[in-house]
N, CA, C and O atoms as a Tinker XYZ file with bonds, in Angstrom:
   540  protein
     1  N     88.040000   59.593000  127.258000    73     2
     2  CA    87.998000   61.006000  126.932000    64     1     3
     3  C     89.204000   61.667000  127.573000    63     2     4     5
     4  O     89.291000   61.571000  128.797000    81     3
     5  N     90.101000   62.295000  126.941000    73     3     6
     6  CA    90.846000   63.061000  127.226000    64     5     7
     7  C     90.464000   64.021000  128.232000    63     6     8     9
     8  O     89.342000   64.520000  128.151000    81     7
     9  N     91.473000   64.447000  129.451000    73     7    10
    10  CA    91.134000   65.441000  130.393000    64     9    11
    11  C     90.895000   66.685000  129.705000    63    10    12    13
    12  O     91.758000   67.072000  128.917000    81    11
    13  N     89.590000   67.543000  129.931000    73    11    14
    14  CA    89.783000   68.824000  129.690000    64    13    15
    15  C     89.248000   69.197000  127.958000    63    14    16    17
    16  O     89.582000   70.140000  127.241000    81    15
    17  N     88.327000   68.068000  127.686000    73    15    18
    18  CA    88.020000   68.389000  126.285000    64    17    19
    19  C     86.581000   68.378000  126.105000    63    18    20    21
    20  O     85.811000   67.546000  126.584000    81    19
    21  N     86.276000   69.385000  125.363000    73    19    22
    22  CA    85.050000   70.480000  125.412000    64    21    23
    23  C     84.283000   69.038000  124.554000    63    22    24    25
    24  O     84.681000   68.074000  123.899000    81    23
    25  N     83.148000   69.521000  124.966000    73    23    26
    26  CA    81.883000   68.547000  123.812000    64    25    27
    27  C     82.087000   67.013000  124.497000    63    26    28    29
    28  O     81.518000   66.101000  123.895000    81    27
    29  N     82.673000   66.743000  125.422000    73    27    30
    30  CA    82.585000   64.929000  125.595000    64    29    31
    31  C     80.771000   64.683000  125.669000    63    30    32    33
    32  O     80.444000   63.499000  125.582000    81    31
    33  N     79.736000   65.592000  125.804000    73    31    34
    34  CA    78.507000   65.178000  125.596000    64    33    35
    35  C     78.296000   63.752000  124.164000    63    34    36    37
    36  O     77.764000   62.656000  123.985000    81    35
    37  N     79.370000   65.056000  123.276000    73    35    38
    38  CA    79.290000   64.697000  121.832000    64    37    39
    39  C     79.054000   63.493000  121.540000    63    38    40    41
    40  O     78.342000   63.185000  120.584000    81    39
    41  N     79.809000   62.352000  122.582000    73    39    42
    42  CA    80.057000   61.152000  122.372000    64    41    43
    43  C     78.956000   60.207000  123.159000    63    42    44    45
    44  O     78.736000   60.428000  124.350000    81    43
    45  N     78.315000   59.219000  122.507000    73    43    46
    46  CA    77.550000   58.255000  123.125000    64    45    47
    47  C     78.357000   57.580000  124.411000    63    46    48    49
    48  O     79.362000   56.967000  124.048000    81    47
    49  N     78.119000   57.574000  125.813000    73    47    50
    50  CA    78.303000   57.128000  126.963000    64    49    51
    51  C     78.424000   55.922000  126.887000    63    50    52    53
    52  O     79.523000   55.522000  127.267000    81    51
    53  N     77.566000   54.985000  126.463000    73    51    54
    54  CA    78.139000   52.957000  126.195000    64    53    55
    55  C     79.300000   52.989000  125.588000    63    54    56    57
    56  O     80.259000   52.459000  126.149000    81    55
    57  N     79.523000   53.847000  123.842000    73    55    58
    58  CA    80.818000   53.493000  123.852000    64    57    59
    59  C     81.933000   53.694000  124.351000    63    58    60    61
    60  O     82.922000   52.966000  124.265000    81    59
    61  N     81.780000   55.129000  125.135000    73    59    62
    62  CA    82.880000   55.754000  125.629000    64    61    63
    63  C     83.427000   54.809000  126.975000    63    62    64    65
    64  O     84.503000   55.046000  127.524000    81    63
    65  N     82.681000   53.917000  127.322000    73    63    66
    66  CA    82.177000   52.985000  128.320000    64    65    67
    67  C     82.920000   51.765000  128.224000    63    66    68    69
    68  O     83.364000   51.069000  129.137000    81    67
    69  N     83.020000   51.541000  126.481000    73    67    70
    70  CA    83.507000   50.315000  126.637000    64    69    71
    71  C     85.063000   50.837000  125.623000    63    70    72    73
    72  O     85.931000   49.976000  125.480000    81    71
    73  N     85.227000   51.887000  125.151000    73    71    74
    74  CA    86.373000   52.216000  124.674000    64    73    75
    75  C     87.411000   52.056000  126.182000    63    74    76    77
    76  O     88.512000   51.508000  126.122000    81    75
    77  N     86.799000   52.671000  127.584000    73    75    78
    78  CA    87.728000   52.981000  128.729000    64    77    79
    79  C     88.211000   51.376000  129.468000    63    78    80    81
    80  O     89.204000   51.157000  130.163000    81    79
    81  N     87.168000   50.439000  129.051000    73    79    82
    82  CA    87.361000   49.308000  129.998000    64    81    83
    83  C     88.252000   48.599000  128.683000    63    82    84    85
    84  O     89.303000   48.113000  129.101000    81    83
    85  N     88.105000   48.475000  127.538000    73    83    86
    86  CA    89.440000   48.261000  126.442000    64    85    87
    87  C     90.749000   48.863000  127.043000    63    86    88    89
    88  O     91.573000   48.324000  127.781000    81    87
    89  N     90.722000   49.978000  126.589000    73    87    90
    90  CA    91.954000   50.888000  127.572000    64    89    91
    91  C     92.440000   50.195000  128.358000    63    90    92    93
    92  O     93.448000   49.516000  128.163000    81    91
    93  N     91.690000   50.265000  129.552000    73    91    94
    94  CA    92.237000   49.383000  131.209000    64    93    95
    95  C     92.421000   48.354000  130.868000    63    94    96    97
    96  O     93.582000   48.168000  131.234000    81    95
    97  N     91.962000   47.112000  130.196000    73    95    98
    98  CA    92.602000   46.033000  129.658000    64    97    99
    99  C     93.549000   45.737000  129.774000    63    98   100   101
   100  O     93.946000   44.753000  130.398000    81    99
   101  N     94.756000   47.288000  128.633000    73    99   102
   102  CA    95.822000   47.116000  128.334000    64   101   103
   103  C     95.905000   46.978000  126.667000    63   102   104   105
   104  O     96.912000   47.064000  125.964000    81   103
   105  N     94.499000   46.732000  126.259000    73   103   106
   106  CA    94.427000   46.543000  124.506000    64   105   107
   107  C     94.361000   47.895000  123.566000    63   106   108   109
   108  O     93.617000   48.849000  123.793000    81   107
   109  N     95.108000   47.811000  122.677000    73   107   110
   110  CA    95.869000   49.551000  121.977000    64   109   111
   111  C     94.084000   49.712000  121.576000    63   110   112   113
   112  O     93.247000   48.884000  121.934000    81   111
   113  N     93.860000   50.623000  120.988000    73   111   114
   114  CA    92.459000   50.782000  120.529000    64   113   115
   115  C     92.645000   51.842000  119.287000    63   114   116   117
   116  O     93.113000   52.967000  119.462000    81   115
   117  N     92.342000   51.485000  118.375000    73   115   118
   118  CA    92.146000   51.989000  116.749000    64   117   119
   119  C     91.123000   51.965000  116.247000    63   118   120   121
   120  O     90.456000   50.936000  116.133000    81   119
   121  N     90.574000   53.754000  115.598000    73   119   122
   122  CA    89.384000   54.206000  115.960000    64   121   123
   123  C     89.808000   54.185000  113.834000    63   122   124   125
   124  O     90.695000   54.704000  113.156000    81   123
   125  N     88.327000   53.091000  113.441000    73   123   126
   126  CA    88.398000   53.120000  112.171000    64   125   127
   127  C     87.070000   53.582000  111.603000    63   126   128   129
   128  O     86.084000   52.868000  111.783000    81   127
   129  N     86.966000   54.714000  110.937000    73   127   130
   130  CA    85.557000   55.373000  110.915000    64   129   131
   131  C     85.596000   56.372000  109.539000    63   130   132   133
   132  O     86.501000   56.900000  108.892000    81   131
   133  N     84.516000   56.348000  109.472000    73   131   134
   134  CA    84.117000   57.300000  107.683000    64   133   135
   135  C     84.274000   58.729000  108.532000    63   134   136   137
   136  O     84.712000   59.568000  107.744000    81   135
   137  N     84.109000   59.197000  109.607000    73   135   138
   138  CA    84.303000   60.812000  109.922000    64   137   139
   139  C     85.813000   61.230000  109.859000    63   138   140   141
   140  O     86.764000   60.663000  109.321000    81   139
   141  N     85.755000   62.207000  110.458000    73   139   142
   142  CA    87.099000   62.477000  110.041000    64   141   143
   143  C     88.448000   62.819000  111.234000    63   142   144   145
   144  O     87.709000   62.620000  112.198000    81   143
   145  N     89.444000   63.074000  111.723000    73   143   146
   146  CA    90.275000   63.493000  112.579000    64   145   147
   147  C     89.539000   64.354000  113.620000    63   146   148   149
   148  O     89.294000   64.110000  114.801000    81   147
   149  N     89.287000   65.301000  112.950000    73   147   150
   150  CA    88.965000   66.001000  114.083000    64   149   151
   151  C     87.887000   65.676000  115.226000    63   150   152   153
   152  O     87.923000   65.999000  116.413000    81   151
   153  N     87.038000   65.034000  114.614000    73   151   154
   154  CA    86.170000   64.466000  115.165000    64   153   155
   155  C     86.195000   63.374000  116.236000    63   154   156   157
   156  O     85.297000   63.148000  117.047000    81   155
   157  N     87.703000   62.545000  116.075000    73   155   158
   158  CA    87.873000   61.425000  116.492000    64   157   159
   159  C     89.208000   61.648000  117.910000    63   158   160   161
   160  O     89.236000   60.979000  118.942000    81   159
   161  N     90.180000   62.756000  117.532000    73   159   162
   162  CA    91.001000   63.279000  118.046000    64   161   163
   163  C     91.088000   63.066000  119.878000    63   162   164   165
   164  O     92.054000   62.760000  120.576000    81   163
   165  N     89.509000   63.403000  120.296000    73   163   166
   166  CA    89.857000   63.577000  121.732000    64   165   167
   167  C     89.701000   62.195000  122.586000    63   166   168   169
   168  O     89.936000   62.015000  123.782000    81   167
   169  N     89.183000   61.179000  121.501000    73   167   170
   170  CA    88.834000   59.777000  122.189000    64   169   171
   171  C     90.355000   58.493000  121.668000    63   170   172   173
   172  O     90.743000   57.496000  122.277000    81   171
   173  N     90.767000   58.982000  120.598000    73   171   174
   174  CA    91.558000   57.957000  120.045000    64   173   175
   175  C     92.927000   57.876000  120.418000    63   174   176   177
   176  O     93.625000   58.868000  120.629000    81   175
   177  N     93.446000   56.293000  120.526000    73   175   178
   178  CA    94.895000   56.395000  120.182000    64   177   179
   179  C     95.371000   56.179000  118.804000    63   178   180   181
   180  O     96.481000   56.541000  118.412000    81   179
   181  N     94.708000   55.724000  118.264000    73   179   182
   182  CA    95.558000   56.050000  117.006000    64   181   183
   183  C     93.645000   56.012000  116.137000    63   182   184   185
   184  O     92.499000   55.777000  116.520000    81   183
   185  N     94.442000   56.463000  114.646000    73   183   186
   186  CA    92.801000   56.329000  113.917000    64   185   187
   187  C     93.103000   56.458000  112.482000    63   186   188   189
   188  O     93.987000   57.112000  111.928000    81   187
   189  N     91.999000   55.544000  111.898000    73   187   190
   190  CA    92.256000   55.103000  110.407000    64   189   191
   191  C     90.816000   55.642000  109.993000    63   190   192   193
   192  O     89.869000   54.896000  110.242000    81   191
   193  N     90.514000   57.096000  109.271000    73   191   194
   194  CA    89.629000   57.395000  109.282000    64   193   195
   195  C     89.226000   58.141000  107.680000    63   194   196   197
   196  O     89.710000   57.711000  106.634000    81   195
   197  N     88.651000   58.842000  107.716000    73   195   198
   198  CA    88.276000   59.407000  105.752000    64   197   199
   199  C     89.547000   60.937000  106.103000    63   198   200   201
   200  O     89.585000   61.650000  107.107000    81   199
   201  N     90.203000   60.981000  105.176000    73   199   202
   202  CA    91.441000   62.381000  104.980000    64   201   203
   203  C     90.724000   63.335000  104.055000    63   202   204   205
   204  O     90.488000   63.358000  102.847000    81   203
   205  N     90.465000   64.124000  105.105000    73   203   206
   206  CA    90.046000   65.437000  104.442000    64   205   207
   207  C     91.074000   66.620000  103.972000    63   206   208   209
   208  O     91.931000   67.010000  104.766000    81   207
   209  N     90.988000   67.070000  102.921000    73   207   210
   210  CA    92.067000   67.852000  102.299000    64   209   211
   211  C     91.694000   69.295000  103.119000    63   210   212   213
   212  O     90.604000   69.865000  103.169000    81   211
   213  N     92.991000   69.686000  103.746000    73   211   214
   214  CA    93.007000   71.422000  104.761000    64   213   215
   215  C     94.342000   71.893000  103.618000    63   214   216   217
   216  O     95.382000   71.413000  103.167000    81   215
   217  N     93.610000   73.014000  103.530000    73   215   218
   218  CA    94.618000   74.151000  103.050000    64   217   219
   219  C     94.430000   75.241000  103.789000    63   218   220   221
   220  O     93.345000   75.746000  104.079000    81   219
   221  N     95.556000   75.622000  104.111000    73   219   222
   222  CA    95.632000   77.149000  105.078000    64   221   223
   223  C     95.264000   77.142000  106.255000    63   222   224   225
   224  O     95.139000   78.209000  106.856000    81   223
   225  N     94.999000   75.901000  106.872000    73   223   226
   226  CA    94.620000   75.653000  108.478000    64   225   227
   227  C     92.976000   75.375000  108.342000    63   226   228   229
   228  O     92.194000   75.498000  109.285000    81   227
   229  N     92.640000   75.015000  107.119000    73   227   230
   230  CA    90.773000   75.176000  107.358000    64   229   231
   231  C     90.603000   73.721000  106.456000    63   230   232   233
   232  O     91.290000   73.197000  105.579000    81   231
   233  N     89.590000   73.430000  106.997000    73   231   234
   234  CA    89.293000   71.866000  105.882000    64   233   235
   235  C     88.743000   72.485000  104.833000    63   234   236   237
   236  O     88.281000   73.609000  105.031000    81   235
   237  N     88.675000   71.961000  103.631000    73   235   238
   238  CA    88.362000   72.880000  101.992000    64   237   239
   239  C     86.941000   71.539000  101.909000    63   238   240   241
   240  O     85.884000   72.153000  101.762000    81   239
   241  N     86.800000   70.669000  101.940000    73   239   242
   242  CA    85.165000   70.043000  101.972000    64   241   243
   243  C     85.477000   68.761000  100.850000    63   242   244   245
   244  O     84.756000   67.815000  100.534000    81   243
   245  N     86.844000   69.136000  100.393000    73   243   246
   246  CA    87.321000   68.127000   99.311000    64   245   247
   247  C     87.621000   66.429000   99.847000    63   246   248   249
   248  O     88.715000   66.485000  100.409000    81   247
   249  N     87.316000   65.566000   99.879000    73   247   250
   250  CA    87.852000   64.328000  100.460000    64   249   251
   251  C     88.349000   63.774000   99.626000    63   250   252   253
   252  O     87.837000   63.461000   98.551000    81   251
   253  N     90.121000   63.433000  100.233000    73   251   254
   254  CA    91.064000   62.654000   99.623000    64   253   255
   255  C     90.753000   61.297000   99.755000    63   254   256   257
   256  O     91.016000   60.666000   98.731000    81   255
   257  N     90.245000   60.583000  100.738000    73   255   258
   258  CA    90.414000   59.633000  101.279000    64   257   259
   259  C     89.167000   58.914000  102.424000    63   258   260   261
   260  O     88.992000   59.076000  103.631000    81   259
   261  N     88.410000   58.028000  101.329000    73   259   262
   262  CA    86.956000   57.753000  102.474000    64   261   263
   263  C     87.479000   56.430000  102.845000    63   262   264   265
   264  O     88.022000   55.579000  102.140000    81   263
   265  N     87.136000   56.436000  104.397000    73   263   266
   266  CA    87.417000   55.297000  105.222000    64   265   267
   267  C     85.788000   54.653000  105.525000    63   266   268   269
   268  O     85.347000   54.660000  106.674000    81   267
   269  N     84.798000   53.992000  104.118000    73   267   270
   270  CA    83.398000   53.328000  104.026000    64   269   271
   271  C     83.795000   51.802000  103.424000    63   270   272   273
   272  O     84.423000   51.612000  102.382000    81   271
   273  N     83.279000   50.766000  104.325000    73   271   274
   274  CA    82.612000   49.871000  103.789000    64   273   275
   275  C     84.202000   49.042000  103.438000    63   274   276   277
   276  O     84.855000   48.793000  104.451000    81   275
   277  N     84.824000   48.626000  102.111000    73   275   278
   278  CA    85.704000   47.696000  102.241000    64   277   279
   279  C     86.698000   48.333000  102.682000    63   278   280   281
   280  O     87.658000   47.735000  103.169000    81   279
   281  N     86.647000   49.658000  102.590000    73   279   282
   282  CA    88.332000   50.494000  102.942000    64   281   283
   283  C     88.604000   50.030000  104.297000    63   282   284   285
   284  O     89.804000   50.008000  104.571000    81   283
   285  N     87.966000   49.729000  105.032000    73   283   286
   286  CA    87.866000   49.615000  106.434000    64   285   287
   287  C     88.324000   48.568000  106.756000    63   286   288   289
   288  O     89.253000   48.486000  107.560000    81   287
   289  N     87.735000   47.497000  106.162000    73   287   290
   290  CA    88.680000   46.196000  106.742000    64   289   291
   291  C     89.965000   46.274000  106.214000    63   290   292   293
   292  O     90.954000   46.274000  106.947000    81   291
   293  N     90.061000   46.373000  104.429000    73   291   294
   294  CA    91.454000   46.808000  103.793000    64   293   295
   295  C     92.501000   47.310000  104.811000    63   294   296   297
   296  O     93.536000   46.679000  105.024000    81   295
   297  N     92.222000   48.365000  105.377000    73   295   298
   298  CA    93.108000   49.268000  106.221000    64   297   299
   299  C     93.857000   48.850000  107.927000    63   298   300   301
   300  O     94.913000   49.036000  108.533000    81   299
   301  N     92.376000   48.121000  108.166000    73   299   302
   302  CA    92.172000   47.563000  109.321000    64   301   303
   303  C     93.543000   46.094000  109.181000    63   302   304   305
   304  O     94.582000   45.886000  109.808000    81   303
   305  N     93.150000   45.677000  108.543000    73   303   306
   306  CA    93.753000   44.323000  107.952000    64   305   307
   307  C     95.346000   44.346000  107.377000    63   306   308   309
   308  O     96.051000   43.338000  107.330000    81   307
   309  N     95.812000   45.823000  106.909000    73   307   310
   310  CA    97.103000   46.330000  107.010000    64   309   311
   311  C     97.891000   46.409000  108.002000    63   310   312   313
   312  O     99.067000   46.064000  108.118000    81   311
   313  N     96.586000   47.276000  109.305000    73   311   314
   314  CA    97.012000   47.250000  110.590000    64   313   315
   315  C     97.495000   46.101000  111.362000    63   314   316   317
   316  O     98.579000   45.912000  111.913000    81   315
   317  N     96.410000   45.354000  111.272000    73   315   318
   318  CA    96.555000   43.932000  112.364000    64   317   319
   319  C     97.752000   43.164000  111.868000    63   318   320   321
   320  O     98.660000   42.740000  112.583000    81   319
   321  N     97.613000   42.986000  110.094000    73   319   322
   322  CA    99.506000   42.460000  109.819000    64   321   323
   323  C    100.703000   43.448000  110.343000    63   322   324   325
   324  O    101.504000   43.020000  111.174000    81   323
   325  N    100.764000   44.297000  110.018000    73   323   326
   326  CA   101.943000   45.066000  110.505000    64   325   327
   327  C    102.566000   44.886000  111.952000    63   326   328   329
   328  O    103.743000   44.840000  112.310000    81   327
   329  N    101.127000   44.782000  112.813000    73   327   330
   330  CA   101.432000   44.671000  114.213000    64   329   331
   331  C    101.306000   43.197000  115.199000    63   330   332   333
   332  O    101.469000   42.938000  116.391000    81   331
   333  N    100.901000   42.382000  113.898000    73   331   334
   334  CA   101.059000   40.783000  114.468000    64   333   335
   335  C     99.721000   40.576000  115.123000    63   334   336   337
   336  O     99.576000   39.581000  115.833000    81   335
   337  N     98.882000   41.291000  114.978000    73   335   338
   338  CA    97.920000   41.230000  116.046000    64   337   339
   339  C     96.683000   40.268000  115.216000    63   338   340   341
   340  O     96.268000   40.468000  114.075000    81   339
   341  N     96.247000   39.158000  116.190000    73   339   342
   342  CA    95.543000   38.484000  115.814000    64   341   343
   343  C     93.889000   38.889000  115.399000    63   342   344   345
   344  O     93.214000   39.607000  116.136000    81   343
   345  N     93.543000   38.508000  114.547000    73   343   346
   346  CA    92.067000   39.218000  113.944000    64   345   347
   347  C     91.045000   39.127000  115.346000    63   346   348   349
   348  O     90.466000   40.007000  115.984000    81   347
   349  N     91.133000   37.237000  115.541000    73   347   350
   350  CA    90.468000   37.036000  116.398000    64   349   351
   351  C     90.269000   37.146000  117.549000    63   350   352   353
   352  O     89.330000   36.550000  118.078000    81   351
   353  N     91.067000   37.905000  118.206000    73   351   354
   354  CA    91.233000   38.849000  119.379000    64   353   355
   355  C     91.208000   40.300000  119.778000    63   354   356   357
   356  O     91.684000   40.936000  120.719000    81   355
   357  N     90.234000   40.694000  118.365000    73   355   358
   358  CA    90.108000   42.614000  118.050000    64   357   359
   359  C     88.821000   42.243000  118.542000    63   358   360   361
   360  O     88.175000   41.195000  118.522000    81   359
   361  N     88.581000   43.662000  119.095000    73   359   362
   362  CA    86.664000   44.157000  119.219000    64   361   363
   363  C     86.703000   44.745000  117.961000    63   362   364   365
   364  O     87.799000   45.132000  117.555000    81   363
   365  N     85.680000   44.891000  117.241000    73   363   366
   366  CA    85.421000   46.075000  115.950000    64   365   367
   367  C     83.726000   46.603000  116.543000    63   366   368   369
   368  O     82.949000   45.722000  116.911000    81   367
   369  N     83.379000   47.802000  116.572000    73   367   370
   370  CA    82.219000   48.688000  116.574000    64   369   371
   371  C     81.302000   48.968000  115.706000    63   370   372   373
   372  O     81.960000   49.555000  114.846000    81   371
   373  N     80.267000   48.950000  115.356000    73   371   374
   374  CA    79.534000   49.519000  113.844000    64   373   375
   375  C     78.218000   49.450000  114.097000    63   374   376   377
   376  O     77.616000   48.571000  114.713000    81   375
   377  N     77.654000   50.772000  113.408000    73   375   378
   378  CA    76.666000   50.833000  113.685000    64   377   379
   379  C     75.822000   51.262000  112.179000    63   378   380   381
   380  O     74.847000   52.004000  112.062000    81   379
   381  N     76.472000   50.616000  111.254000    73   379   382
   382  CA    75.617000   50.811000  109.525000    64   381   383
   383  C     75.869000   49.239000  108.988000    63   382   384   385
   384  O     76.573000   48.455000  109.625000    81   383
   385  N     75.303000   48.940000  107.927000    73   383   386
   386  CA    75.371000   47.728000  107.435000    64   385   387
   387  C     77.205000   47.809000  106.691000    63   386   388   389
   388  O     78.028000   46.899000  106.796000    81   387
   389  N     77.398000   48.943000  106.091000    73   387   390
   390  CA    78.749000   49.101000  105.382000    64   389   391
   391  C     79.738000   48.611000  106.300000    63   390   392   393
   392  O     80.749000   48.191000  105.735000    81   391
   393  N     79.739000   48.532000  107.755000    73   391   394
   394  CA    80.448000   48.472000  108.255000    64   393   395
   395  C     80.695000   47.118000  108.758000    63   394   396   397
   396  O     81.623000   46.915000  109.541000    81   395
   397  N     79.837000   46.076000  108.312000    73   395   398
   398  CA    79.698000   44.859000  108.237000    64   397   399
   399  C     81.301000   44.053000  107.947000    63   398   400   401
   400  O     81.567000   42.949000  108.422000    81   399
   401  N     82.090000   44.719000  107.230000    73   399   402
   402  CA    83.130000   44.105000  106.529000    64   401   403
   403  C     84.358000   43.940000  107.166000    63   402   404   405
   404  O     85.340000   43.233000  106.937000    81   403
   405  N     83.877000   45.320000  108.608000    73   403   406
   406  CA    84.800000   45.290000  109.574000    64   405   407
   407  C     84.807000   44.252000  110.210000    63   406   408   409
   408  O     85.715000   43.453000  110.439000    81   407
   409  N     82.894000   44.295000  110.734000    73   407   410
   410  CA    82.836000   43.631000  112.129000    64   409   411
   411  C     83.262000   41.968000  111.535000    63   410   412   413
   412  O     83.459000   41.029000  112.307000    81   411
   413  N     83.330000   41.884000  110.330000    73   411   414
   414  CA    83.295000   40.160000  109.826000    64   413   415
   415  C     84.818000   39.883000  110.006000    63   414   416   417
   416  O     85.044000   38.724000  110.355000    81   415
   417  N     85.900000   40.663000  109.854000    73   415   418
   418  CA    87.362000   40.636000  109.926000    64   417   419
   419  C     87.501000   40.235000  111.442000    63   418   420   421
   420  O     88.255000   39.267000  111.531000    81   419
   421  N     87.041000   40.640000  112.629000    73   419   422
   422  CA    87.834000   40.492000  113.936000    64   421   423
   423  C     86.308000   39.171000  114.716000    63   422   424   425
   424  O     85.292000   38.717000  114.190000    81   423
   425  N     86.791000   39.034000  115.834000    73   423   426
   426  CA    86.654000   37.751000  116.665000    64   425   427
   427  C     85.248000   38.559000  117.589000    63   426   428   429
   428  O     84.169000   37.974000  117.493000    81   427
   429  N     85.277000   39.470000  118.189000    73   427   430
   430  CA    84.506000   40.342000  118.963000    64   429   431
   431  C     83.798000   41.489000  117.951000    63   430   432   433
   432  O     84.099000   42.673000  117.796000    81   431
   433  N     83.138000   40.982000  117.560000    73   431   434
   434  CA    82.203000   42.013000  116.636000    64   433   435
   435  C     80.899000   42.846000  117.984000    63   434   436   437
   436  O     80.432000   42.411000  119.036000    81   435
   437  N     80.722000   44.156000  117.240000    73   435   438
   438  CA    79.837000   44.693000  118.555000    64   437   439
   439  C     78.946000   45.402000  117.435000    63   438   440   441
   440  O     79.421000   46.297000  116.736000    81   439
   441  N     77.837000   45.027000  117.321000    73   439   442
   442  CA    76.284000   46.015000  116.594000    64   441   443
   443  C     75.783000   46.964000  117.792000    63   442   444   445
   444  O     75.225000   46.814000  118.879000    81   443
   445  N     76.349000   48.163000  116.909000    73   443   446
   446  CA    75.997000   49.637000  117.871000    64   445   447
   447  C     74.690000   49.967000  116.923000    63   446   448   449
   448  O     74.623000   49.883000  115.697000    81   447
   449  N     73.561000   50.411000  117.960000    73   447   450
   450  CA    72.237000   50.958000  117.679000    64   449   451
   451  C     71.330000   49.980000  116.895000    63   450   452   453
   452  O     71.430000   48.767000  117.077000    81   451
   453  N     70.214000   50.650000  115.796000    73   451   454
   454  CA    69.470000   49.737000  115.695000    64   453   455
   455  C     69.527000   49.067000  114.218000    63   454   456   457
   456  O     68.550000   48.362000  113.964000    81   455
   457  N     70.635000   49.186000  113.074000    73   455   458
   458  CA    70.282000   48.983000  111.761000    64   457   459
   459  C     69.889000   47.469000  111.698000    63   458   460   461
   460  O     70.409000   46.560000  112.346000    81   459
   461  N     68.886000   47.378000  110.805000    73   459   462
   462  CA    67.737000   46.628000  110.978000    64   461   463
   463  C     68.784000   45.205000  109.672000    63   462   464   465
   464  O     68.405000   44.036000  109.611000    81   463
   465  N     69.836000   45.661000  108.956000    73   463   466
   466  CA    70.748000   44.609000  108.464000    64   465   467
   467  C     71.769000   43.791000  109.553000    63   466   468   469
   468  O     71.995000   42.585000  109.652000    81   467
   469  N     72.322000   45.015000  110.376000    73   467   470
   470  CA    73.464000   44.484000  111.357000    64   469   471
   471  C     72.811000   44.162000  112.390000    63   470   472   473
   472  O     73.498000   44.340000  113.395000    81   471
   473  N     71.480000   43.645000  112.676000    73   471   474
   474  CA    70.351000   43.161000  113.600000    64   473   475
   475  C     70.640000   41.640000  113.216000    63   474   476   477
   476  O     71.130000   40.646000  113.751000    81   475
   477  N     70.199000   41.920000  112.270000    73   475   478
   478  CA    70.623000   40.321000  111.659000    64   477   479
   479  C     71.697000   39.526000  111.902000    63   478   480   481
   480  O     71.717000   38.310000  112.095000    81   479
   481  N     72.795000   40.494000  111.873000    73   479   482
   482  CA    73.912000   39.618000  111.778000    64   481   483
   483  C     74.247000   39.192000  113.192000    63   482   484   485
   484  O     74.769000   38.120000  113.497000    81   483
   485  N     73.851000   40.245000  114.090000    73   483   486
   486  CA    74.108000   40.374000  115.908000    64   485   487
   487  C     73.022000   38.254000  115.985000    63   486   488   489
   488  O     73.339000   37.323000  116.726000    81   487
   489  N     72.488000   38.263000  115.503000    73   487   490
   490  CA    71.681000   37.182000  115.492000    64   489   491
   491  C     73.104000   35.735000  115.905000    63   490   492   493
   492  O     72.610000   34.724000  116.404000    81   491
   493  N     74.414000   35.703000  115.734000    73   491   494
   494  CA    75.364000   35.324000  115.473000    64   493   495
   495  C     75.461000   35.108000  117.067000    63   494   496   497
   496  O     75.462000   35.969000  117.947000    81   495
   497  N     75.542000   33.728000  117.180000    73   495   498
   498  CA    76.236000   33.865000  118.874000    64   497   499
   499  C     77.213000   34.258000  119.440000    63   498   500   501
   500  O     77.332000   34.117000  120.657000    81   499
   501  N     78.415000   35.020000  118.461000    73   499   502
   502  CA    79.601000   35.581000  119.326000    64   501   503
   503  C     79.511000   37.029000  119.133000    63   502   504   505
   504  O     80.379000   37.711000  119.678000    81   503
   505  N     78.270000   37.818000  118.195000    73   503   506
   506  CA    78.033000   39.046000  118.057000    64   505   507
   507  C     77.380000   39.108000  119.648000    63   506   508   509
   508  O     76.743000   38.319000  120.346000    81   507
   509  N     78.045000   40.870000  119.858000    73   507   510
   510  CA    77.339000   41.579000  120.956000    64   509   511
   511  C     76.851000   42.932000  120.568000    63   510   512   513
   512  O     77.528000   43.669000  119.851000    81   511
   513  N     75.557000   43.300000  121.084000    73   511   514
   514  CA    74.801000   45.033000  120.959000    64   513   515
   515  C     74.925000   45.525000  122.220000    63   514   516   517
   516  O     74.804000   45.238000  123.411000    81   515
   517  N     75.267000   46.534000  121.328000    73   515   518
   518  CA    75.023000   48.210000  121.912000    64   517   519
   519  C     73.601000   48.633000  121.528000    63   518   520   521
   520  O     73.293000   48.753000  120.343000    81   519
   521  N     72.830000   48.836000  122.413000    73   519   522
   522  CA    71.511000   49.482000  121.611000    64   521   523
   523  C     71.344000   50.843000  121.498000    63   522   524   525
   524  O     70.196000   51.182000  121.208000    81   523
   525  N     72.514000   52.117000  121.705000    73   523   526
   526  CA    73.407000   53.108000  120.698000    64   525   527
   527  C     72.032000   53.676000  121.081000    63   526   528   529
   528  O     71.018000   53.232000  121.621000    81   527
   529  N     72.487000   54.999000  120.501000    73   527   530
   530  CA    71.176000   55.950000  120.122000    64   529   531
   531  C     71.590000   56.191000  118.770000    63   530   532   533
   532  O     71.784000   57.400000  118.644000    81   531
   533  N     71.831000   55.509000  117.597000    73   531   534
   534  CA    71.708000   55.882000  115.995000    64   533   535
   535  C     70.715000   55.702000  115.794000    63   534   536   537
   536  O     69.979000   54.790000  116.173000    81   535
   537  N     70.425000   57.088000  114.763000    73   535   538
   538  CA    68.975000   56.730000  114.249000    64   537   539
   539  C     68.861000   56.166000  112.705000    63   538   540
   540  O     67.763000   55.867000  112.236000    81   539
């Protein structure tokens, strides 16, 4: 969390938990998610997320651009070529079944909260949970 930014309640404490010990690592961290910028702004270094169309300084409700389900690895998978970075050495986060496509692309998959599909998959001996507060 950025110094000095209003709402850090906003954010679930495990991940913010394990976003900081990534950080300290030394590993870049890319926040790939269906919400949108603003939302993501005070936790991220960089972010591949849904582009909401702003005219005049205000978001208009129009979406250019949803970051659900295959867009995610698609995008994700742009990323990791561009930057050489090996699949099997990413964490990926998710806490819906859509997001399955991520966690199947990288080496460290993590099932945040309880969806009763990505339960299943955590079943996987190199999957790890978050037991999240999503409902």
């Amino acid at each position: 969390m950025h110094p000095g930014v209003c709402g850090a309640h906003l954010f679930h404490t495990d991940i913010l938990h394990a976003l900081h010990i990534h950080r300290s690592d030394g590993l870049a961290t890319v926040l790939v998610s269906g919400s949108f910028t603003a939302c993501l702004d005070p936790i991220a270094d960089r972010i591949l997320c849904t582009d909401l169309e702003v005219k005049d300084g205000r978001y208009t409700g129009e979406v250019l651009t949803t970051m659900i389900g295959p867009a995610k690895a698609e995008h994700a998978r742009t990323l990791l070529t561009a930057h050489n970075w090996p699949p099997a050495d990413c964490y990926a986060y998710g806490d819906r079944a859509f997001g399955l496509v991520l966690l199947d692309l990288v080496g460290c998959p993590v099932v945040v909260g309880s969806d009763p599909e990505l339960l299943v998959e955590f079943a996987r001996p190199y999957w790890q949970h978050l037991v999240g507060v999503i409902a």
